[in-house]
C-alpha positions in Angstrom: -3.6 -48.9 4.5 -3.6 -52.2 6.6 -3.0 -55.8 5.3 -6.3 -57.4 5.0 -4.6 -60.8 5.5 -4.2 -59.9 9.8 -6.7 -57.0 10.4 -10.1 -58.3 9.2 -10.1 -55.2 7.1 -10.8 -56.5 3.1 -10.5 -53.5 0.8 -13.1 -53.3 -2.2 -9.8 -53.7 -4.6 -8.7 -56.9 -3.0 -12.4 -58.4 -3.1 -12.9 -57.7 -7.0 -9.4 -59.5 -7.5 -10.3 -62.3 -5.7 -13.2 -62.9 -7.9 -11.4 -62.2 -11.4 -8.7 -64.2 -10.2 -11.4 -67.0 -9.5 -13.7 -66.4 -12.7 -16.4 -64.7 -10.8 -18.6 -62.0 -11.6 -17.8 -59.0 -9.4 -21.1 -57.9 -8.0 -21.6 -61.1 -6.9 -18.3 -61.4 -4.9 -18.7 -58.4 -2.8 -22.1 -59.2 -1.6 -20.2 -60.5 1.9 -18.3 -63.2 0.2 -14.6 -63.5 1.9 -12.1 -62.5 -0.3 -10.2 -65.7 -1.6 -6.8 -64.0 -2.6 -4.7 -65.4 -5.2 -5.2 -69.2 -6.7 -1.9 -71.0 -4.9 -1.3 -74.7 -4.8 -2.6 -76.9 -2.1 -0.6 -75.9 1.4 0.6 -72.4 0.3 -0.1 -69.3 2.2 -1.8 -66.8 0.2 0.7 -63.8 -1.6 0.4 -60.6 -0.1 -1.0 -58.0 -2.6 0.3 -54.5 -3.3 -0.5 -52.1 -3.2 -4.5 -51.7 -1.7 -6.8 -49.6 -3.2 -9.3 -47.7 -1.6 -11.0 -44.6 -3.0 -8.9 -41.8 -2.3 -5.5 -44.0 -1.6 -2.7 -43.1 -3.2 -1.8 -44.5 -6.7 1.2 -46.6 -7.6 3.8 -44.3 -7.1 6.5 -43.1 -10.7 10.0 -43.8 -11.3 12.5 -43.2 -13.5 12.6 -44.3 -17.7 16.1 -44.0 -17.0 18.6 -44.1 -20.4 17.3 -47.9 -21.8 14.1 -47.3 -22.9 13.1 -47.6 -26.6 10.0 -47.2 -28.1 8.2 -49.1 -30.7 8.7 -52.4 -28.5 7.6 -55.8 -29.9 3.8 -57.0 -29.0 4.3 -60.2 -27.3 3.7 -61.3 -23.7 7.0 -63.3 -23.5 10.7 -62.4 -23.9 12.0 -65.7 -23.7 12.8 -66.0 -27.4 15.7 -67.8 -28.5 15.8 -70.0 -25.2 17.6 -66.8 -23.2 19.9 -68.1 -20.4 18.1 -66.9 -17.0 16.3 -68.0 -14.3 12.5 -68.1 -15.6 10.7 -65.6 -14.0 6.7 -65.1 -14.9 5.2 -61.5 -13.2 1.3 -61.2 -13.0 -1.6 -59.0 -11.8 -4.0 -56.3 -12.4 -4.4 -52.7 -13.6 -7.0 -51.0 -11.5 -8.6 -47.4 -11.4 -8.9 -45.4 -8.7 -12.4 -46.9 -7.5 -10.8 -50.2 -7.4 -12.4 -50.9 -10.9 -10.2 -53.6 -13.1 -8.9 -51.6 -16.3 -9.5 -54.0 -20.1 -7.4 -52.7 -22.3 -4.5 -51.1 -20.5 -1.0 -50.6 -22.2 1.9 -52.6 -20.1 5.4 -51.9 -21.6 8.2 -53.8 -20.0 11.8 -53.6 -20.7 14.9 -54.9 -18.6 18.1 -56.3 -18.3 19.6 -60.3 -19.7 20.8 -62.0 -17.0 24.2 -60.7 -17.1 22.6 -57.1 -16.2 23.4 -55.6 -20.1 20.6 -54.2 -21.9 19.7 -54.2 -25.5 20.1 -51.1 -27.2 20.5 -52.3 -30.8 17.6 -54.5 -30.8 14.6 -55.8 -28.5 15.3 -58.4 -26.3 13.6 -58.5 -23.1 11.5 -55.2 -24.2 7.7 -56.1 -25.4 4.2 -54.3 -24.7 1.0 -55.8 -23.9 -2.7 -55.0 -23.0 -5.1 -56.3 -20.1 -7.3 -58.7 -20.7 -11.3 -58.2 -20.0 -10.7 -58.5 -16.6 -7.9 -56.0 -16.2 -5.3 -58.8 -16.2 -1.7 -59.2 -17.6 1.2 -62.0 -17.4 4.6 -61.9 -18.3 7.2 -64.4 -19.0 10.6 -63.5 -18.8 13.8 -64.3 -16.8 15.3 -62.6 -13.5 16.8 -59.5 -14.4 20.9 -59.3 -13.8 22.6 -56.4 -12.0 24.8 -53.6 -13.1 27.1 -51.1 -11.3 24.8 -49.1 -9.1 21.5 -50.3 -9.4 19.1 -53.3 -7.2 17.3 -56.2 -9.6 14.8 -54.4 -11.1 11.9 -54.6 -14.2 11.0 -51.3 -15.9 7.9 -50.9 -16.9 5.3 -48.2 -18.7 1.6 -48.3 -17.9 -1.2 -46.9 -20.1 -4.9 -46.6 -19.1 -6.8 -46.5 -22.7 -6.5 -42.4 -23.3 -4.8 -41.5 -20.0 -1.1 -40.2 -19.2 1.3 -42.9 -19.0 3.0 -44.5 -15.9 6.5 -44.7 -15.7 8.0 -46.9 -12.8 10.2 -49.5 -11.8 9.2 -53.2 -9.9 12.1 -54.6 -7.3 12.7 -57.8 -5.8 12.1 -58.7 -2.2 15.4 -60.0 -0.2 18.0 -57.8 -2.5 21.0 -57.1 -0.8 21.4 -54.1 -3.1 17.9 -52.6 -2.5 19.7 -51.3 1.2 22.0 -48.8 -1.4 20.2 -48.0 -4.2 18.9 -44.7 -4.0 16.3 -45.0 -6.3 14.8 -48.2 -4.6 11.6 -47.8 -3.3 9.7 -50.6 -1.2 6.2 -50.1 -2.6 7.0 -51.0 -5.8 8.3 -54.8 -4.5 6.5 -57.4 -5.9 5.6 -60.6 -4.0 8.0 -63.5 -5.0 8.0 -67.2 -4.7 10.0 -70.0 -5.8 8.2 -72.3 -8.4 10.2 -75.4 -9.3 13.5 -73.7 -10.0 11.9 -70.8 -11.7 9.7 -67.9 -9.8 6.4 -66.4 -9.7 6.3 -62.9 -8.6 2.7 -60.6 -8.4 2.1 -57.0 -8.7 -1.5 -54.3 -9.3 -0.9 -51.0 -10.8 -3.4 -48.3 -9.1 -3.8 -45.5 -11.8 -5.0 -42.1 -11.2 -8.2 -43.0 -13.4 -11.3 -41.2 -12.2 -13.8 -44.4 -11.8 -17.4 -44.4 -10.5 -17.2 -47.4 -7.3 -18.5 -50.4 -6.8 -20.6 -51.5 -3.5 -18.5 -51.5 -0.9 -17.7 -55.0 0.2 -19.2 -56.6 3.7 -16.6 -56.3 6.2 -15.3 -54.9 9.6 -12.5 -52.0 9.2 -10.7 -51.5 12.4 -8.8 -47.8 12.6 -6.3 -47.3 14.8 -4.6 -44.0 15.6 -1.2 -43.1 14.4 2.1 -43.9 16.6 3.9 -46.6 18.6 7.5 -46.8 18.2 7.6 -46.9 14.6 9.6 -44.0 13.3 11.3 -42.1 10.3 15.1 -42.6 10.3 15.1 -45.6 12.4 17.6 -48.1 11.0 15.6 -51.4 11.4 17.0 -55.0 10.7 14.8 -57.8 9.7 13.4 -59.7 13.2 13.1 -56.1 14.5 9.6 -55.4 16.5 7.7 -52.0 16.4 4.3 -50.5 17.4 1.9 -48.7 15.0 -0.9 -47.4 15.6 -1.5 -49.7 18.1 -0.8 -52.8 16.1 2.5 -54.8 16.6 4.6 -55.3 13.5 7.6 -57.3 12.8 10.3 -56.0 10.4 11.1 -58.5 7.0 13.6 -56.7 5.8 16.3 -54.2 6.9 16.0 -50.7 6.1 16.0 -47.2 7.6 12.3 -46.2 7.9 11.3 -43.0 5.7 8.2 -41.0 5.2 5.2 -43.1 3.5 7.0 -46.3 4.8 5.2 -47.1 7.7 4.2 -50.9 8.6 0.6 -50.6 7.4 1.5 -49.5 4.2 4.3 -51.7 2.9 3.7 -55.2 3.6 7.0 -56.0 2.3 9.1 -54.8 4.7 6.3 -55.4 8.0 4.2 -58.4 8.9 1.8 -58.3 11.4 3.4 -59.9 14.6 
């Protein structure tokens, strides 16, 4: 998958967000109007998004429940009752089908850790489920989740497609010191983060393996390059780090050892376009 943002390549996905994100109807958006990414204030640059979709691309890969999970959790899109102490963190995006199709009426089930990385097991703070809007859109408020022996900042979450399995995965943090040991860590699930006048924004789309019929394809130039370069699996890389892909130069954000499935194109986290 390439990041739209440097290749010229616009998947159908990030086109149809752009226009639910800007109140648009979605035919009308793909007949060869750029994609506008995410609303940001005047002088930001645009928030990556992850992961694409394209037909065929691979779904937003499953975690762990892990032993925290309780069912039965509140309806609500906030866990900030009771004035929590935390830093205030609100999470966004879409639910979208495997034809890039928003999903209305998906399940979202969050649960997490307070700030001082303990979970409630007795009751249900920071757990709460919500659905998609119309437009296959949800929002979050809650606070930054602590840590605990063993484990990177992370946000559990379940996602349901109306009548489909459930999801179960994680979302991480980009810039963790602890994502570098955490064995269950995985860099596609990292969620675009920004600072937002002492709280934080961060943005994520679930792809769920949900048969959909697509859209027209949106107006624009893909350019396909051929695998290799000096990319490769088991390389310890440190953030500055340069690489070749497929005949694109990428520069390393964060350090990690590269793996399988992790290659610049597809994890915009860890690789920018140099």
């Amino acid at each position: 998958m390439e990041n739209e943002t440097s290749t010229g390549h616009v998947s159908r996905k990030t086109v149809l967000r752009a226009a639910l994100a800007a109140g648009m109807a979605a035919p009308a958006v793909l007949m060869g109007v750029p994609a506008l990414a995410r609303t940001l204030g005047s002088g930001e640059e645009s928030l990556e998004l992850t992961p694409e979709c394209h037909d065929g691309d691979p779904v937003t890969v499953e975690q762990i429940e892990g032993p925290y999970f309780k069912p039965n959790s509140p309806l609500r899109s906030t866990l900030l009752d009771g004035n929590p102490p935390g830093v205030r963190l609100t999470v966004s995006g879409y639910v979208f089908g495997k034809a890039c199709q928003p999903i209305s009426g998906a399940l979202l089930d969050f649960w997490q850790a307070d700030t001082n990385g303990a979970y409630d097991n007795t009751g249900f703070k920071f757990r709460g489920h919500q659905f998609t809007n119309a437009q296959g859109a949800f929002s979050l408020s809650t606070i930054v989740p602590g840590l605990y022996p063993g484990r990177t900042r992370h946000i559990h979450v379940k996602v349901q497609a109306p009548g489909r399995p459930i999801l179960t995965t994680q979302l991480y943090f980009p810039g963790e010191p602890r994502n570098n040991t955490d064995t269950i860590f995985d860099p596609r699930l990292l969620m675009t983060v920004r600072d937002a006048g002492g709280a934080k924004e961060a943005a994520f789309d679930f792809v769920l393996n949900v048969p959909q019929t697509p859209g027209p394809t949106p107006t624009a130039t893909q350019t396909t390059q051929p695998p290799g370069g000096t990319w490769a699996v088991g390389t310890a890389y440190k953030a500055g780090d340069k690489v070749t892909y497929g005949g694109v130069s990428y520069v390393c954000l964060q350090a990690h050892t590269g793996q399988a499935g992790w290659e610049p194109p597809n994890v915009p986290a860890l690789w920018r376009i140099a």
